[in-house]
C-alpha positions as CSV (number, residue, x, y, z in Angstrom):
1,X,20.8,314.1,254.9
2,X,18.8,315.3,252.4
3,X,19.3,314.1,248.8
4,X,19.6,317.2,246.1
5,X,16.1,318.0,244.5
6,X,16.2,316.8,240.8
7,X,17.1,318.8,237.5
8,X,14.4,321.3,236.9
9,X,13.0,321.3,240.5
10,X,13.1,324.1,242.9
11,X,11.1,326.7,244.7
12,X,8.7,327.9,242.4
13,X,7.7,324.6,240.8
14,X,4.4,323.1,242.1
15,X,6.2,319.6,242.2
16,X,8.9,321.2,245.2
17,X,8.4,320.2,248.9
18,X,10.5,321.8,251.5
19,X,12.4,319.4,253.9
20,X,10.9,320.5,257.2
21,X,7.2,319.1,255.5
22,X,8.4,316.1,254.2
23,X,10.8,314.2,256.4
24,X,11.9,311.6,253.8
25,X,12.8,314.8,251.7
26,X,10.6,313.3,248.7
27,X,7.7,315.3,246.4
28,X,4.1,314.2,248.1
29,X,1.1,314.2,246.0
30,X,-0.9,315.4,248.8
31,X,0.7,318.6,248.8
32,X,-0.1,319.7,245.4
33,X,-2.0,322.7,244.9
34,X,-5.9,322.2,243.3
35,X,-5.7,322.8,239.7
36,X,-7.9,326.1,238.7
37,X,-10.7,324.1,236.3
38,X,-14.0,326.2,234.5
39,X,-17.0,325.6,237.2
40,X,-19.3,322.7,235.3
41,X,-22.3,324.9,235.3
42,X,-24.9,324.7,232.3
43,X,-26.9,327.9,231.0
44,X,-30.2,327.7,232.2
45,X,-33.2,326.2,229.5
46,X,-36.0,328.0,229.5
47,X,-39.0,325.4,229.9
48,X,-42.6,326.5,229.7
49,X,-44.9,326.9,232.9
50,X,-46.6,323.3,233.4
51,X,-50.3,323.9,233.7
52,X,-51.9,323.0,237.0
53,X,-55.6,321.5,237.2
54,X,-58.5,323.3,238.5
55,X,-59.4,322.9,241.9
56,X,-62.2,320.8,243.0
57,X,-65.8,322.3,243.1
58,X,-67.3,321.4,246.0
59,X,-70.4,318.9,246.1
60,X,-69.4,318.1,242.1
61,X,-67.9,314.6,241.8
62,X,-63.9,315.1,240.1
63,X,-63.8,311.3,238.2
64,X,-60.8,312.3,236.6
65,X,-58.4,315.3,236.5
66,X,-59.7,318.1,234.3
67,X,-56.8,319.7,232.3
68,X,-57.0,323.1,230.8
69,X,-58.4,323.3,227.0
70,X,-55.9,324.2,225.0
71,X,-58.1,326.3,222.7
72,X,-57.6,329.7,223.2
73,X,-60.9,331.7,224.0
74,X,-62.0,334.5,222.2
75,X,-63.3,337.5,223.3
76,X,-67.0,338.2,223.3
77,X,-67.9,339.7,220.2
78,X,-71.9,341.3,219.5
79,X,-72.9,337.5,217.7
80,X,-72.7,336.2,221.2
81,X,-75.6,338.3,223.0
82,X,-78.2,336.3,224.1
83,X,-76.3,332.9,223.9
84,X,-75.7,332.5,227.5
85,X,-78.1,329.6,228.0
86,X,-78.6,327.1,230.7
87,X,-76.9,323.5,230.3
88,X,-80.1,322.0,231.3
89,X,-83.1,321.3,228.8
90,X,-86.0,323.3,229.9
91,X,-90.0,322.0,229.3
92,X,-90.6,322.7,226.4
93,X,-93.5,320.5,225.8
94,X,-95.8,320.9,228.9
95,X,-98.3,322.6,227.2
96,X,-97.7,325.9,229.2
97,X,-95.3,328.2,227.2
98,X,-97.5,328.7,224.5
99,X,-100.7,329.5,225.9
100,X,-99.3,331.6,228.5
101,X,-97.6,334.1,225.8
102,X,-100.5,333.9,223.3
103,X,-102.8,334.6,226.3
104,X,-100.6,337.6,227.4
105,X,-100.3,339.1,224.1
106,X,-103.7,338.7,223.2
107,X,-105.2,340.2,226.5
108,X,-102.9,343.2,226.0
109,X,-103.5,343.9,222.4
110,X,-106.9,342.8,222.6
111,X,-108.4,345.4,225.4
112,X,-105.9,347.9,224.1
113,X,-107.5,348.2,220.9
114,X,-111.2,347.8,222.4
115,X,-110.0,351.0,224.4
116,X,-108.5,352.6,221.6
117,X,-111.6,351.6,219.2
118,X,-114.0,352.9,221.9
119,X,-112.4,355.9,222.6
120,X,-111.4,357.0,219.4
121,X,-115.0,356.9,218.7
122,X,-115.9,359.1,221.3
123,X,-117.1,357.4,223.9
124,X,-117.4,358.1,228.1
125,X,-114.9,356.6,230.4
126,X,-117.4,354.3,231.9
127,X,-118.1,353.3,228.6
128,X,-114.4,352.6,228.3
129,X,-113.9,350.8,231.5
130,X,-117.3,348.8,230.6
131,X,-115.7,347.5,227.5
132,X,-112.7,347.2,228.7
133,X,-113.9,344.8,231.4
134,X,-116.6,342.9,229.4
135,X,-113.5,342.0,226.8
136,X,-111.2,340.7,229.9
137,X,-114.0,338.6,231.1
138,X,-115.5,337.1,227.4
139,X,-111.5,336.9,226.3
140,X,-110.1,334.9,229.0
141,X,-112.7,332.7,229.4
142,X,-112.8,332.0,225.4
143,X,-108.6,331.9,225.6
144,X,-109.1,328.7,228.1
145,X,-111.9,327.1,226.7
146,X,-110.1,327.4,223.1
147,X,-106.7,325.8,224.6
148,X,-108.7,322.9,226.7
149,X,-110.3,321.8,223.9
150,X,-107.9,321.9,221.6
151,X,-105.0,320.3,223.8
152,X,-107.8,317.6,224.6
153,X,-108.3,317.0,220.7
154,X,-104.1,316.9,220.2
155,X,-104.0,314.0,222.8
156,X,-106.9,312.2,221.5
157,X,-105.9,312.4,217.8
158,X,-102.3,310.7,219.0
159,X,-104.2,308.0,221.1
160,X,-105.9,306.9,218.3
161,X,-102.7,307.0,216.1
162,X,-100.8,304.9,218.9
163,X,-103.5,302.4,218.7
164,X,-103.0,302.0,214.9
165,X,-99.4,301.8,215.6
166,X,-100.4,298.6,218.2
167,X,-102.7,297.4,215.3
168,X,-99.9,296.9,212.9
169,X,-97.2,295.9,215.0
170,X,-99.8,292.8,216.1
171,X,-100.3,292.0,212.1
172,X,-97.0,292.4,210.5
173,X,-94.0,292.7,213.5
174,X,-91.8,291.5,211.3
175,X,-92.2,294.4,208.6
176,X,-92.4,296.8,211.7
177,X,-88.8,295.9,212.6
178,X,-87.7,296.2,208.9
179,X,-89.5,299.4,208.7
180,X,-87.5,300.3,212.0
181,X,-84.1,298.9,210.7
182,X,-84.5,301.2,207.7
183,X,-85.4,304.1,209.8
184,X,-82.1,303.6,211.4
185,X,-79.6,303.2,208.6
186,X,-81.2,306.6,207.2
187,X,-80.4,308.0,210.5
188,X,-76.3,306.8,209.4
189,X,-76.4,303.2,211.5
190,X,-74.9,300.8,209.6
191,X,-77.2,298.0,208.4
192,X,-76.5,294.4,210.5
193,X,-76.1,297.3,213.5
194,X,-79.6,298.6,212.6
195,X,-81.0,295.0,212.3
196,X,-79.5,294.0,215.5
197,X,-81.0,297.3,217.7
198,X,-84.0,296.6,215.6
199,X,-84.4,293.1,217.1
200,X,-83.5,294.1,220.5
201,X,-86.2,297.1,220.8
202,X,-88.9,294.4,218.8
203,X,-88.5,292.1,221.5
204,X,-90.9,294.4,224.0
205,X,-93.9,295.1,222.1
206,X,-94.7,297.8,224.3
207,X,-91.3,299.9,223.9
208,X,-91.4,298.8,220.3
209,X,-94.9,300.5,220.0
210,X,-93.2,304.0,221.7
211,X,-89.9,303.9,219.5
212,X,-92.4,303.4,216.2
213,X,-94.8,306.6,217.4
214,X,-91.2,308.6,218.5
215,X,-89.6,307.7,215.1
216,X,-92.5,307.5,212.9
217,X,-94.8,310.3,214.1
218,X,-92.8,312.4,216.0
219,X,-94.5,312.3,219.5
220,X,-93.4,311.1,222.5
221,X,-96.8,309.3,224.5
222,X,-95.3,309.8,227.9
223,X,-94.6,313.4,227.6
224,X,-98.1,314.3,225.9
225,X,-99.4,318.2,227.4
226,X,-101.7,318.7,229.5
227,X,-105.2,320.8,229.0
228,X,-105.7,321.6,232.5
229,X,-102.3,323.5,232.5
230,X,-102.8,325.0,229.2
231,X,-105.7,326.3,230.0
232,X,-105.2,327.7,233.2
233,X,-102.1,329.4,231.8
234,X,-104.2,330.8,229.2
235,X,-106.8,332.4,231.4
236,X,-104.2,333.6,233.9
237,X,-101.9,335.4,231.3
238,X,-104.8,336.7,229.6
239,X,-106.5,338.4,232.4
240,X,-103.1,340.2,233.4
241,X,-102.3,341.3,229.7
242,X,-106.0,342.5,229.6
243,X,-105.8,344.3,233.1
244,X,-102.6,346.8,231.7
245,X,-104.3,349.1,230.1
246,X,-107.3,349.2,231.8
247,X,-105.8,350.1,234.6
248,X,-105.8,354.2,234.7
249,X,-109.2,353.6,234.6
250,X,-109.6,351.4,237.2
251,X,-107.3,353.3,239.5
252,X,-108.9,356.8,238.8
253,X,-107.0,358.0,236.3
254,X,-108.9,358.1,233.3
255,X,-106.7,359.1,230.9
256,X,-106.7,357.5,227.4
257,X,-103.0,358.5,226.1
258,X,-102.2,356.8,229.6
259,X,-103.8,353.6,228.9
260,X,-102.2,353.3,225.8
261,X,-98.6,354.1,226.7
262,X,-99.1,351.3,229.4
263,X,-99.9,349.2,226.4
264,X,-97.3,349.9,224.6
265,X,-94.7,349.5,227.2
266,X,-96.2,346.5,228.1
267,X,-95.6,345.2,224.9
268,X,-91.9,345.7,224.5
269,X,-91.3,344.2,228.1
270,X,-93.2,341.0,227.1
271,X,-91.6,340.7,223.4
272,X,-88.2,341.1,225.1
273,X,-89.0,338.5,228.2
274,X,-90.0,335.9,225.2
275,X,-87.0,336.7,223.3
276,X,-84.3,336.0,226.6
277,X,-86.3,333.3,227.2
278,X,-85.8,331.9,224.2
279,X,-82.5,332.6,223.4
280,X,-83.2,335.6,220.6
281,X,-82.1,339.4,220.6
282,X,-84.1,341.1,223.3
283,X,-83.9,344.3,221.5
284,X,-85.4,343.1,218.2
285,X,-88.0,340.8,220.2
286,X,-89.6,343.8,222.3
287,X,-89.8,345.9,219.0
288,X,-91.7,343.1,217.3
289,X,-94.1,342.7,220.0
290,X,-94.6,346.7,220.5
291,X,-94.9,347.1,216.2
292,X,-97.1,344.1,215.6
293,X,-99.6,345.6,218.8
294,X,-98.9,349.3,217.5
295,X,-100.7,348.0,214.2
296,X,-103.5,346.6,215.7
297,X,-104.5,349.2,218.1
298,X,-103.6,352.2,215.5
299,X,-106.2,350.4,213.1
300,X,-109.2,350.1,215.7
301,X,-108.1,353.5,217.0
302,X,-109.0,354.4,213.0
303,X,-111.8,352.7,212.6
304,X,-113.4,354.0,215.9
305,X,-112.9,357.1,214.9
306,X,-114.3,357.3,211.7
307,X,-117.4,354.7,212.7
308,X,-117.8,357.5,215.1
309,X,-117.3,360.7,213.3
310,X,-119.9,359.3,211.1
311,X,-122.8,358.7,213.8
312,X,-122.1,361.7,215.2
């Protein structure tokens, strides 16, 4: 028998079981329908991209993770031309940059104004190429005497003011490593640091000596120049600045506007390889070389001319 369902409970009402599902006749839990509930779902956050590290270069030791800079780079603007330079320190006190480009530009302007001077007076093309030559030979050799001996004299002259150095730091070592302490806190070091680094580099005489001619004199005696190098730098750059504009002549083709247009070019090109190699508009370098050279050889061409309008 099954017992009357109970006030307010019939077909229709969730809490109603029929008799053929439920023997004892009673509501069952398990038969109530799933309630309809809101899915739990949560809008989605917007997070920013997370930066990944650059790969590893190979052959270049990764000690720690490199993360991205978080300065933003700006585009190239016309004050950065010319400012890519190399991370690495070139030689700079070798005793070769100097000569070589005061060789070069002196063979160049030199022989182009003898040919201009020579020329503009009227002389014959063997006259020309005989000057032309005669200057070459006299100038280079002069350029790498001049440099020899006055490299030689540069290293002597700091010899002799390393041995004073040595002279006073035998006599009085302990105002040397005041003097050196003092250069030190000018330099922003605080004062017992000073003292103390000042102690430490007194205690070898010899490096003491080198830090005292570094600080004091502003030389370093292991990196002095060499002679032989400036020298040879001077007579080699020389000899290939004088050789430009003597060369229509020497080629068979003696043309005098010729010889100086080579000049001329070859002034610009060695005014802009000086100023990318060091760093300086190329532009502005090459038209300083060619103007400063212009000037020289427009004034012999000038004076040859009227020199020889005169004799004539």
């Amino acid at each position: 028998m099954v017992p009357p369902a109970a006030p307010g409970v019939g077909r229709g009402s969730w809490w109603y079981v029929d008799p053929p599902t439920s023997p004892v006749g009673y509501p069952s839990p398990l038969t109530r329908p799933p309630l309809a509930r809101p899915p739990l779902t949560r809008p989605p956050v917007a997070r920013p991209p997370v930066p990944r590290p650059p790969m590893p270069r190979p052959g270049i030791a990764q000690p720690y993770p490199v993360q991205p800079s978080p300065v933003q780079s700006r585009p190239a603007g016309p004050e950065d031309s010319g400012r890519h330079r190399p991370l690495e320190h070139r030689d700079v006190s070798g005793g070769w940059l100097r000569p070589a480009v005061f060789g070069a530009m002196d063979g160049l302007v030199t022989n182009a104004s003898l040919i201009a001077g020579v020329g503009g007076g009227g002389a014959a093309n063997h006259t020309i190429v005989l000057t032309g030559l005669a200057g070459l030979i006299a100038g280079a050799f002069s350029m790498a005497t001049g440099e020899y001996i006055s490299i030689c004299s540069q290293n002597e002259l700091t010899q002799a003011e390393i041995a004073v150095e040595q002279l006073q730091h035998s006599r009085n070592p302990v105002g040397k490593l005041r003097k050196l302490a003092d250069i030190f806190v000018k330099r922003g070091v605080s004062p017992h640091l000073a003292a103390e680094v000042a102690r430490q580099i007194s205690a070898d005489p010899e490096v003491a000596i080198k830090v005292h001619v570094r600080e004091e004199l502003g030389i370093d005696p292991d990196d002095l120049p060499s002679p032989w190098t400036a020298a040879g730098a001077s007579f080699a750059s020389f000899t290939v600045g004088a050789l430009i504009p003597l060369m229509p002549y020497l080629v068979g083709f003696p043309m005098f506007v010729l010889a100086l247009t080579l000049a001329g070019v070859a002034s610009f090109v060695g005014g802009s390889a000086v100023a990318k190699l060091t760093g300086r508009p190329v532009i502005l370098g090459g038209l300083r070389q060619f103007a400063l050279g212009a000037l020289a050889t427009g004034m012999t061409f000038l004076v040859g001319h009227l020199v020889g309008a005169s004799i004539a």
